[in-house]
C-alpha positions as CSV (number, residue, x, y, z in Angstrom):
1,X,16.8,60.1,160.5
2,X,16.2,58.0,157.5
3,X,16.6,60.6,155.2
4,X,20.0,61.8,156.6
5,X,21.2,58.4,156.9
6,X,21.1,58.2,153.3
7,X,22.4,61.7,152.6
8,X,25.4,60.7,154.3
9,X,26.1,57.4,152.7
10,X,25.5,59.2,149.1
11,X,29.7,60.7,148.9
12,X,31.1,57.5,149.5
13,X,28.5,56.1,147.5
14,X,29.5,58.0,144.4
15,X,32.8,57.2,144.9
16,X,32.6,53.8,145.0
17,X,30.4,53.9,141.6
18,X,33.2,55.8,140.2
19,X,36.1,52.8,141.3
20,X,33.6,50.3,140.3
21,X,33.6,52.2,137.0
22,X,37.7,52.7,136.8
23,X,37.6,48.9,136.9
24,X,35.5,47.8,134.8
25,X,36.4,50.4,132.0
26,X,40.0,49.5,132.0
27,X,39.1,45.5,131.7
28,X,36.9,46.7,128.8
29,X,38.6,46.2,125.1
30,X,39.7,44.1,122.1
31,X,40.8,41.5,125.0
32,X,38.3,41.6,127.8
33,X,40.0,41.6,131.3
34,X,38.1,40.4,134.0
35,X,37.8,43.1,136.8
36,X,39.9,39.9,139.2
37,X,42.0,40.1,137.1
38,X,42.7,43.8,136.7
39,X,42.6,44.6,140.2
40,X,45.5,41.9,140.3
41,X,47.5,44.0,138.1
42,X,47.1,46.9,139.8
43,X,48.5,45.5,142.7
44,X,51.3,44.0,140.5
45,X,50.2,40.2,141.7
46,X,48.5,39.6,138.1
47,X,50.2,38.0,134.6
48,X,52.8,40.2,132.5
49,X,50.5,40.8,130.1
50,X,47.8,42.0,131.7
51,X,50.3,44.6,133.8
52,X,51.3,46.0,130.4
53,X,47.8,46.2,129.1
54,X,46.3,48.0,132.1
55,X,49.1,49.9,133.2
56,X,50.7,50.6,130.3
57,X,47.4,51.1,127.1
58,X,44.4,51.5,129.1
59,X,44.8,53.1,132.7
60,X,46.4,56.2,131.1
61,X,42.8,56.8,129.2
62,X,40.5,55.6,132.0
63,X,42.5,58.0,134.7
64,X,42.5,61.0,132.3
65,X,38.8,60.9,131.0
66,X,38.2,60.9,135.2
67,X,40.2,63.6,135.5
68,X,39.0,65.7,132.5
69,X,35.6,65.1,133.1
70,X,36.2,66.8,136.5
71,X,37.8,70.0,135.7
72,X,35.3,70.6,133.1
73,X,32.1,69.5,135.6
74,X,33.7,72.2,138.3
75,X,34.2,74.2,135.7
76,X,30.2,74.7,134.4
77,X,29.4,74.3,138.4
78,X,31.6,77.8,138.9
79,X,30.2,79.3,136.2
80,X,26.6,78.7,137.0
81,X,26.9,80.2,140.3
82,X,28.7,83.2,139.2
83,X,26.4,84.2,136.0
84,X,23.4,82.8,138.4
85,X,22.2,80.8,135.6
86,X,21.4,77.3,135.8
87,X,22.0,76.8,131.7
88,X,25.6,78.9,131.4
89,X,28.5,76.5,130.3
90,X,31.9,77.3,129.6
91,X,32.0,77.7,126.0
92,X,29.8,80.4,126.6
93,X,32.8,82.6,127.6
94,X,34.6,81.0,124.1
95,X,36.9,78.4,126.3
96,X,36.6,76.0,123.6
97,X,36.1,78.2,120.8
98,X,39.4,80.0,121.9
99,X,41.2,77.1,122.8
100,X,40.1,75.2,119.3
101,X,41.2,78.8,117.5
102,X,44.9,78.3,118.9
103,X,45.1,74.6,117.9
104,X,44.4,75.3,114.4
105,X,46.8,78.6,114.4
106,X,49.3,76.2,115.7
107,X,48.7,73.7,113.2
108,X,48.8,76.8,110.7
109,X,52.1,78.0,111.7
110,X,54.4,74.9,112.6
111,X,53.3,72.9,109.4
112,X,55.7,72.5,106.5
113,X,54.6,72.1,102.8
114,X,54.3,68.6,103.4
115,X,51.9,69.0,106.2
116,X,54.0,67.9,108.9
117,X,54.9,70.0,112.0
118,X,58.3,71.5,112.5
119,X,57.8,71.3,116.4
120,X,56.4,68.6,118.6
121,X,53.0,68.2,118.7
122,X,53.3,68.1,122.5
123,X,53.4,72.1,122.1
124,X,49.8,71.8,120.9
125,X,48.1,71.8,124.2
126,X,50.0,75.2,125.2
127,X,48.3,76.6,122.3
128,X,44.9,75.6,123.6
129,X,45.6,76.8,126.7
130,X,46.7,80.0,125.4
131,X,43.6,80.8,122.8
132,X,41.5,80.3,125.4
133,X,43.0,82.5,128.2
134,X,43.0,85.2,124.7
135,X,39.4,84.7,124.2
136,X,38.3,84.8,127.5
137,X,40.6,87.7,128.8
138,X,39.2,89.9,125.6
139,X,35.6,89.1,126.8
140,X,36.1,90.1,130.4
141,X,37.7,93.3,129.2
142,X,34.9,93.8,127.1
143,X,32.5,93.6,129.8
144,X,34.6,95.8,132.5
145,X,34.9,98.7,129.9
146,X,31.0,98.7,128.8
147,X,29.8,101.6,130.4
148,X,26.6,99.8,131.3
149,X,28.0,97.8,134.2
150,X,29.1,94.4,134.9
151,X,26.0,92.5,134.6
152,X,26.3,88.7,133.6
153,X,24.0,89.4,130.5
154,X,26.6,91.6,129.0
155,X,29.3,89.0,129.6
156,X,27.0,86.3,128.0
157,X,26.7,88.5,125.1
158,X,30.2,89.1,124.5
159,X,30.8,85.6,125.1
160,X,28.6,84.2,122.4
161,X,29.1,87.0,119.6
162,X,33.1,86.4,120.2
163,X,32.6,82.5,120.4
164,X,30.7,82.6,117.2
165,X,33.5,84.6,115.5
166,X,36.1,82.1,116.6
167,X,34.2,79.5,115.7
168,X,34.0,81.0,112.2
169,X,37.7,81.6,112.2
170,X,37.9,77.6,112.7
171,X,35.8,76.6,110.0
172,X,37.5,79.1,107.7
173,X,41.2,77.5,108.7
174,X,39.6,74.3,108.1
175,X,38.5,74.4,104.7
176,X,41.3,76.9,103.4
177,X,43.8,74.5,105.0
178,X,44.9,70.8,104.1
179,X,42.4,67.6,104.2
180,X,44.8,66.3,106.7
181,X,45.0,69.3,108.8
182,X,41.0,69.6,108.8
183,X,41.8,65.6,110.1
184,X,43.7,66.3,112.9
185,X,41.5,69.6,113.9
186,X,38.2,67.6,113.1
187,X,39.3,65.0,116.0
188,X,40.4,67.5,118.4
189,X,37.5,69.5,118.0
190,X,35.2,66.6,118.6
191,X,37.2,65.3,121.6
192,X,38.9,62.3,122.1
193,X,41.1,60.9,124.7
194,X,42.3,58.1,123.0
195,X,46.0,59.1,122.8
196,X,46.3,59.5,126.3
197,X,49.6,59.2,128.2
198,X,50.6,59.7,131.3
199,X,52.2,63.0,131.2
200,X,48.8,64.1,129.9
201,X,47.6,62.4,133.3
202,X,50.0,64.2,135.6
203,X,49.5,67.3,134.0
204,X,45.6,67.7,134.8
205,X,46.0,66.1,138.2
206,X,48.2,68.6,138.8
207,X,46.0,71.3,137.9
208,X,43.1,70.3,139.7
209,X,45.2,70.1,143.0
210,X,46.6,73.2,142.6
211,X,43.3,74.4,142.2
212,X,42.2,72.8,145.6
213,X,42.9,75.4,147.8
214,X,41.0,78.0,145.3
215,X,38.1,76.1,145.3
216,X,38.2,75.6,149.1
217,X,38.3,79.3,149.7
218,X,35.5,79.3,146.8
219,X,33.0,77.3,149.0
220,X,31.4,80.3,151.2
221,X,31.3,82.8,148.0
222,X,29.3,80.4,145.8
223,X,26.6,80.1,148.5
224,X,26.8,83.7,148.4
225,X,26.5,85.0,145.1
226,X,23.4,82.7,144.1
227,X,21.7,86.0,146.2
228,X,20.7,89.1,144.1
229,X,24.1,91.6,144.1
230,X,22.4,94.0,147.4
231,X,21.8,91.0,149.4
232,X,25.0,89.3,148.7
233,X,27.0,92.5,149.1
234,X,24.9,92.6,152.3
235,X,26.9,89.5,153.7
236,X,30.2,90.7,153.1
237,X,30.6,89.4,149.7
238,X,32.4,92.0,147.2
239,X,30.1,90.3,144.0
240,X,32.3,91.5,141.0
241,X,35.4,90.1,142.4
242,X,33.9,87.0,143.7
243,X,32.4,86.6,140.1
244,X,35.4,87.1,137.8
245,X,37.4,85.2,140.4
246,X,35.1,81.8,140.0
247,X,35.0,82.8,135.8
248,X,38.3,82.9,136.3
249,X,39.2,79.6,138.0
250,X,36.1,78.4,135.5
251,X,38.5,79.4,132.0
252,X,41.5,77.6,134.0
253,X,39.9,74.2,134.5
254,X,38.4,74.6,131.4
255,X,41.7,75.0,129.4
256,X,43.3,72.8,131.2
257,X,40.8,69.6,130.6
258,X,40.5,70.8,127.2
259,X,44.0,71.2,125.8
260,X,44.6,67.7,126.9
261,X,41.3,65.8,125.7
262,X,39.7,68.2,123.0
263,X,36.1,69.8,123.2
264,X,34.2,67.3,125.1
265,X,30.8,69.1,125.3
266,X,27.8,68.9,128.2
267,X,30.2,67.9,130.7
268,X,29.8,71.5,132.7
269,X,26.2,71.1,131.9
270,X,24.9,67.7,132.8
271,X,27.3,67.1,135.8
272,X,26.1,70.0,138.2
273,X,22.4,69.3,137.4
274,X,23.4,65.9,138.4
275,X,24.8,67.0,141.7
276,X,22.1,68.7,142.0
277,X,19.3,66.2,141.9
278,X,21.7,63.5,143.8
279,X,23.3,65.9,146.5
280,X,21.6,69.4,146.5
281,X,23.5,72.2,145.4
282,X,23.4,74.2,149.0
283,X,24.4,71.2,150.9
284,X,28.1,70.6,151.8
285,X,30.0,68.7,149.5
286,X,28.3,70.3,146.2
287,X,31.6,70.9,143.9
288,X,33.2,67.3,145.2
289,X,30.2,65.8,143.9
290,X,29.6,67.6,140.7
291,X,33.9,66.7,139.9
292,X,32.7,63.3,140.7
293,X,29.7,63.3,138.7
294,X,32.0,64.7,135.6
295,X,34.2,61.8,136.0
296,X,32.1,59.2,135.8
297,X,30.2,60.8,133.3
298,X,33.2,61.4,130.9
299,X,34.2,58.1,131.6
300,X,31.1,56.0,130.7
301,X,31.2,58.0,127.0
302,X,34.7,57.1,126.6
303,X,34.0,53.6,127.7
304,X,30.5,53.4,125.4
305,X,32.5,55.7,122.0
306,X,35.3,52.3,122.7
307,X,32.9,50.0,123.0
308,X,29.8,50.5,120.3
309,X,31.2,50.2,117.0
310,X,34.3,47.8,117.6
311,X,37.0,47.9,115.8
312,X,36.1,51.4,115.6
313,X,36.6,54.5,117.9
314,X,34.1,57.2,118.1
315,X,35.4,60.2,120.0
316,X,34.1,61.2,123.1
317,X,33.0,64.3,122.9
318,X,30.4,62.7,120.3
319,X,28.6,60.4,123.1
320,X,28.3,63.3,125.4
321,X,27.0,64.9,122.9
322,X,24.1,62.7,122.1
323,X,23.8,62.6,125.9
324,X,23.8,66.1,126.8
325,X,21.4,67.5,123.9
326,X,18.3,65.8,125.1
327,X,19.0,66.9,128.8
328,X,20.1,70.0,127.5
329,X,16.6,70.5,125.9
330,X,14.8,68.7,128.8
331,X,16.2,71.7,130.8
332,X,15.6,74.4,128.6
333,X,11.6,73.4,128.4
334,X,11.6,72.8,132.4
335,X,12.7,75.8,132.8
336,X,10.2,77.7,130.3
337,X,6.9,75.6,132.1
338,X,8.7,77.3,135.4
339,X,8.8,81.0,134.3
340,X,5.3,80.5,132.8
């Protein structure tokens, strides 16, 4: 009884870790405000000032690392049931590779000689989203024409020897092109959410609740499809449509998180794991807590890359970096003592 008692409490728990965090991060900066104080100004009953800062400099950056960090945790938790493999992230279908490929193709094309873009640089996150939909549409096409089948090995390996030609393509654009471009790429690549706004906030929060109702239909399939293909086809399931539907929702959060804060890496690693060890991933609940999970996580390195080296901003993407390689490797020799 004990033991459900305390799987009960553990949702509501995580959420309020999450507000506590929303709080806390947004009274966190060059002027500390107390969390009194911003929770006053969220209600509007707090000074001027501290309404402008909140509302106007910090919330925007607080609510979209949240939201970021959740697409991208849903995202790897997708992917990992439909590849069946507890170590796949996004970038291994090139996601970030593609998306990073048309963010320097647009910063090749809409630059003058002067390096500064002819169009608004709010047209850079379509890019993104559209080199990664290229990438990742090219890679399940490869996969549906090999003649040996559909198996999530062959997708891997299309994903990684594509990724890894993108990637090159980057680094290519990068040193061929301008110091300042290499600037601008170099930042984006890393991923940052520093120059976040609210349109960038609407924008993602709109994608993830349009992809609600997709990832409510999703919830029997991915209990499903962590079966071998007979058994699952056994229950109903029709595997190579369940699985390039959940890639396919997997690319879209993927995109969408990315083209709006960069290459933040891990995320869709370390935040299912998480969910995992905290919830258990057959229990109900499994994706809300894994999107929660990114959130906070995404948020505590924003909060830390603002925080650590003051005056000075380190992007995101670096701290959950530095995060996710030793649980990365943690993982990988786990599972090696396992198979042995």
């Amino acid at each position: 009884m004990t033991q459900g008692f305390a799987h009960h409490w553990r949702l509501p728990a995580l959420f309020l870790l999450l507000a506590a965090g929303l709080v806390v991060a947004t009274g966190l900066g060059s002027s500390f405000i107390s969390p009194e104080r911003v929770l006053a100004a969220l209600t509007g009953t707090g000074s001027r000032i501290d309404g402008v800062i909140v509302w106007t400099l910090r919330l925007p950056r607080v609510a979209l690392a949240v939201l970021a960090g959740m697409a991208l945790a849903l995202a790897g938790a997708l992917m990992q049931r439909a590849l069946r493999n507890p170590l796949a992230v996004p970038s291994i279908l090139g996601v970030s590779d593609g998306a990073a490929l048309g963010v320097l193709t647009f910063l090749w094309l809409f630059s003058n000689a002067n390096n500064v873009l002819t169009v608004s640089i709010h047209w850079m996150p379509l890019a993104a989203l559209l080199g990664a939909f290229t990438l990742a549409s090219v890679i399940g096409l490869l996969t549906l024409k090999d003649s040996r089948g559909t198996d999530p090995l062959r997708l891997i390996l299309y994903g990684v020897a594509l990724s890894a030609m993108a990637k090159a393509a980057v680094t290519l654009m990068m040193i061929l092109g301008p110091v300042h471009r290499a600037g601008q790429a170099l930042r984006w690549l890393t991923g940052s959410v520093n120059a976040a706004h609210w349109n960038d906030v609407a924008l993602v929060g709109a994608g993830l609740l349009l992809c609600c109702p997709m990832l409510i239909l999703a919830r029997l399939p991915i209990r499903q499809i962590t079966l071998d293909s007979a058994s699952a086809q056994s229950t109903g399931l029709a595997v190579n449509r369940a699985r390039y539907g959940m890639l396919a929702l997997s690319v879209l959060l993927t995109a969408l998180a990315v083209s709006q804060v960069g290459a933040i890496g891990f995320v869709g690693l370390i935040a299912p794991h998480a969910a995992r060890l905290y919830h258990g991933q057959f229990n109900a609940g499994f994706l809300l807590i894994s999107a929660l999970m990114g959130g906070l996580l995404v948020l505590v390195a924003d909060t830390l890359a603002r925080m650590i080296v003051q005056p000075l901003e380190l992007p995101a993407g670096a701290v959950t970096a530095l995060l996710g390689t030793p649980f990365f490797l943690v993982l990988l020799l786990r599972r090696h003592h396992v198979q042995s």
